[in-house]
C-alpha positions in Angstrom: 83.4 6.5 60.0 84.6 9.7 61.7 82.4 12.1 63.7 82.8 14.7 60.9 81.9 12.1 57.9 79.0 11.1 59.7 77.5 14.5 60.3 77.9 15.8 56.8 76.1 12.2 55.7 73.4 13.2 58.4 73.2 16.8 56.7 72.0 15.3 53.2 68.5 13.8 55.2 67.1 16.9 55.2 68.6 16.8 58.7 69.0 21.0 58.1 72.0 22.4 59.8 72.4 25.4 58.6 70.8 27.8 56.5 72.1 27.2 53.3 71.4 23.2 53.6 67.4 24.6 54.6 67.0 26.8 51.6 68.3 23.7 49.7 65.4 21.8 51.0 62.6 24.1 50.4 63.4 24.5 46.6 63.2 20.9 46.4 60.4 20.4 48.2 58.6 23.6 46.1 59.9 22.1 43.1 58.3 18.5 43.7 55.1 20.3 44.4 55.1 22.1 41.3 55.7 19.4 39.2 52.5 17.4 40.3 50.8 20.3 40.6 51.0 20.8 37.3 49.5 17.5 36.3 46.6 17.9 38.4 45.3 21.4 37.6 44.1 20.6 33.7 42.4 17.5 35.1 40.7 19.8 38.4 39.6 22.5 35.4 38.1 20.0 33.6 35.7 18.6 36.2 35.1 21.6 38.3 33.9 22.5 34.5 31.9 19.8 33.2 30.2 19.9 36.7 29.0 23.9 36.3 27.9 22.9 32.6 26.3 20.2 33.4 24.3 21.9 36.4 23.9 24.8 34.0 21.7 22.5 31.6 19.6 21.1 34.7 18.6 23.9 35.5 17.6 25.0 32.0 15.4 22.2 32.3 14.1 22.4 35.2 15.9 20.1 37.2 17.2 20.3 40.9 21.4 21.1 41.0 22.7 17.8 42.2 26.7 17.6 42.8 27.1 13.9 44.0 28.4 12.6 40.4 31.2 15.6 40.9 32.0 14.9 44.2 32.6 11.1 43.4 34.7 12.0 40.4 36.4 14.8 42.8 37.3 12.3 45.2 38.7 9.7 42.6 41.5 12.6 41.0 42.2 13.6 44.3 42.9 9.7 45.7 45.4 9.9 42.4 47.3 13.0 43.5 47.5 12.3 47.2 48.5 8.6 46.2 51.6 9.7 43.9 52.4 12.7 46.2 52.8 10.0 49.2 55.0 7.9 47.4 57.3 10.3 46.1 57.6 12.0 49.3 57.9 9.0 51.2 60.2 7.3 48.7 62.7 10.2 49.0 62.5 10.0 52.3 63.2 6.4 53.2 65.8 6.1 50.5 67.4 9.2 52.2 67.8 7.9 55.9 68.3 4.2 54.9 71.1 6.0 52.7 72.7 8.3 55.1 72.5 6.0 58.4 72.8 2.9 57.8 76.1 2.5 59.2 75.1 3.6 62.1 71.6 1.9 63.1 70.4 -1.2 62.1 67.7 -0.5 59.0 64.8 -2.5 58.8 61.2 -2.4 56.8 59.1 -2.3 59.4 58.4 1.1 59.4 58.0 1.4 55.8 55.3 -1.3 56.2 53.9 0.6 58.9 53.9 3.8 57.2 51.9 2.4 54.2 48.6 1.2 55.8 49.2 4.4 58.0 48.9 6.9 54.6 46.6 4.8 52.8 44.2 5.6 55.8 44.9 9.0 55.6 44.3 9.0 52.1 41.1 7.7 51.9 39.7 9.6 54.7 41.3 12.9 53.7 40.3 12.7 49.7 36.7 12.1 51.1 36.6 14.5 52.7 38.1 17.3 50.3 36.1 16.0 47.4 32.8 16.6 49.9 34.2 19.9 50.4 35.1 21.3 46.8 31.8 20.4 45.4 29.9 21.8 48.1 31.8 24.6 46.9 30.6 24.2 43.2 27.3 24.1 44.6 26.9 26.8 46.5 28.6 29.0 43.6 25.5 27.5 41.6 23.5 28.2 44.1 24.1 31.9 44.2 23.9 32.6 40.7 20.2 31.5 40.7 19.1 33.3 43.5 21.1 36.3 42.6 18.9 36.1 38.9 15.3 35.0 40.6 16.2 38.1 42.5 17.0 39.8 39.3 14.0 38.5 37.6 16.3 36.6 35.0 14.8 33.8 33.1 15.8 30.4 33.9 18.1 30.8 29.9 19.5 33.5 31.6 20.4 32.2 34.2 22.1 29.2 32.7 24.4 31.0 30.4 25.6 32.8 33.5 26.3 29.8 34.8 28.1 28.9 31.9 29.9 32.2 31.5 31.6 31.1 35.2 32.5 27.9 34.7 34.7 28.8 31.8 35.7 31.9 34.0 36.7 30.0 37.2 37.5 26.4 36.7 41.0 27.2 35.9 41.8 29.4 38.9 40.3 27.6 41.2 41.6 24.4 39.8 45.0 25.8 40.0 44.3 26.8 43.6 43.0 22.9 44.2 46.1 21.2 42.5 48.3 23.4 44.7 47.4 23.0 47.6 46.3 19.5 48.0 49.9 18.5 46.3 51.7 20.5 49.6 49.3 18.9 51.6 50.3 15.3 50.5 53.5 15.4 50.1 54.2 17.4 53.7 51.8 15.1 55.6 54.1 11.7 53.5 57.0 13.9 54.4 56.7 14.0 58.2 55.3 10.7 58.9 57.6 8.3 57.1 60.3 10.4 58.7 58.5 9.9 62.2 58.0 6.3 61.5 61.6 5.5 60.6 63.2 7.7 62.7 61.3 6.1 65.6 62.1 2.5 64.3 65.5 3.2 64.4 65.8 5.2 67.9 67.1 8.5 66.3 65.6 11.4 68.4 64.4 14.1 65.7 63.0 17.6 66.4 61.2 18.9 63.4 61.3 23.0 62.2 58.9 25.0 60.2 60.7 26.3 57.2 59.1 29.2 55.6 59.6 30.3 51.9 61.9 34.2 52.5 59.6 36.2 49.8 56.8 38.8 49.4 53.9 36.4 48.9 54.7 34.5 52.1 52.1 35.1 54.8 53.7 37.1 57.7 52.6 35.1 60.4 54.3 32.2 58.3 57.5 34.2 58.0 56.9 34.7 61.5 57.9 31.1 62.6 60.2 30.3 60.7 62.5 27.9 62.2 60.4 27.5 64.9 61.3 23.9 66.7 58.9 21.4 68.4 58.9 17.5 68.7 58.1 15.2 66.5 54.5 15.3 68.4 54.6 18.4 69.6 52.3 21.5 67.5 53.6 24.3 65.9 51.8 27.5 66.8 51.0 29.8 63.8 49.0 32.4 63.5 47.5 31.4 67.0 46.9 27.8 65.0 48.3 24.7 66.5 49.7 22.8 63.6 51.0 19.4 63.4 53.1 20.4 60.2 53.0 22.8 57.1 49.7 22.9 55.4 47.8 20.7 57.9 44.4 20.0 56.7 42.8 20.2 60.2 43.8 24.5 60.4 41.9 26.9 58.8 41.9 28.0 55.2 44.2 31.2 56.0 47.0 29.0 57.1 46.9 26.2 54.1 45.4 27.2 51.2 48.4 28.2 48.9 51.1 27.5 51.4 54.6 26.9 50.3 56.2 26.1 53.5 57.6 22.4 54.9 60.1 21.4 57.6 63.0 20.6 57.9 64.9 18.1 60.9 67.5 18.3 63.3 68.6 15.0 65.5 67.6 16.4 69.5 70.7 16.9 71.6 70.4 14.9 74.8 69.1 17.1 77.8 
């Protein structure tokens, strides 16, 4: 294989070398988002709505708001979505570099092993912990509508049918919201580790870049770092966040909720 054959091969594992091969990349990774997305978000309306109607009808009769029920069904769609969005991020990616470099390194399945007990512990621990968080949410939305009607002097009816009136008002945005985010989230955390963990098995020196979507509704201090280059274990700073990738779950809010950005890789030139 020449020099030249083995760079273009190189080019097609989301090994971005210029910017048409990057803009390639982030439709496909937008458009894989998307499409689970999309699966999700009719299953996060429903429960996010079943749970406010439910709560609704406790406290018509007098009982205390209790969320647990919702946060356990909560954390068994989310184990789903995270689940399929690893292994179709994953898959894509180990077919890709087993693909494109085989003839040059020596592929094994370690790393694919590896990688598997690695993301099944991330996500167990992350779907725990963004079930707790979502129906927290529902609960303090609950929460507010009966103080804001005990302030009001609204009858406990009342009160309910508001209740009511938001569930049917907000369960598909915010489920929307939900499905969106947590599908970016999977599938760029699946993205960057069984790229790490192959690339590592195999001795190929990778630096990543953050690749930010070029259009109105992307954050500016997400446009802002676009193509900005760090190790494979090495932060990205944005918006005075350090990052370990797109739509890591351990920044704030402002920097993941409704992101559209992922990374691309470059092989590091020798110092």
């Amino acid at each position: 294989m020449t020099k030249n054959q083995l760079e273009c091969r190189q080019s097609l594992f989301m090994i971005a070398n210029n910017k048409q091969e990057i803009e390639r990349e982030k439709v496909k990774f937008n458009r894989l988002a998307d499409l689970i997305s999309a699966k999700y978000r009719p299953k996060f309306a429903l429960k996010i709505y079943k749970a406010m109607i439910k709560q609704a009808k406790n406290h018509r009769q007098g009982l205390n708001i209790d969320i647990k029920e919702h946060q356990k069904e909560l954390r068994a769609l989310i184990l789903q979505l995270y689940s399929n969005a690893v292994e179709a991020s994953s898959k894509r990616q180990f077919q890709n570099i087993k693909k494109n470099f085989q003839a040059e390194f020596e592929i094994k399945n370690d790393a694919q092993e590896r990688f598997e007990f690695f993301a099944l512990d991330w996500i167990i621990a992350e779907a725990a912990k963004k079930a707790r968080n979502i129906s927290q949410t529902t609960e303090k939305m609950i929460k507010q509508v009966i103080k804001r009607g005990q302030e009001e002097n609204l009858s406990t009816r009342e009160v309910s049918k508001i209740i009511e009136d938001r569930a049917a008002n907000i369960s598909k945005p915010r489920a929307m919201m939900i499905a969106n985010t947590e599908s970016f989230a999977a599938l760029s955390f699946a993205k960057q580790a069984s790229t790490k963990f192959m690339s590592e098995d195999i001795e190929l020196p990778l630096q990543k870049f953050w690749a930010s979507v070029d259009d109105s509704r992307t954050r500016p201090w997400h446009a802002a770092v676009n193509n900005q280059r760090r190790d494979m274990d090495e932060s990205y700073i944005v918006g005075g966040e350090a990052m370990m990738r797109p739509h890591d779950s351990t920044a704030s809010g402002r920097n993941v909720i409704n992101c559209r950005c992922t990374e691309t890789y470059r092989r590091k030139k020798e110092a």
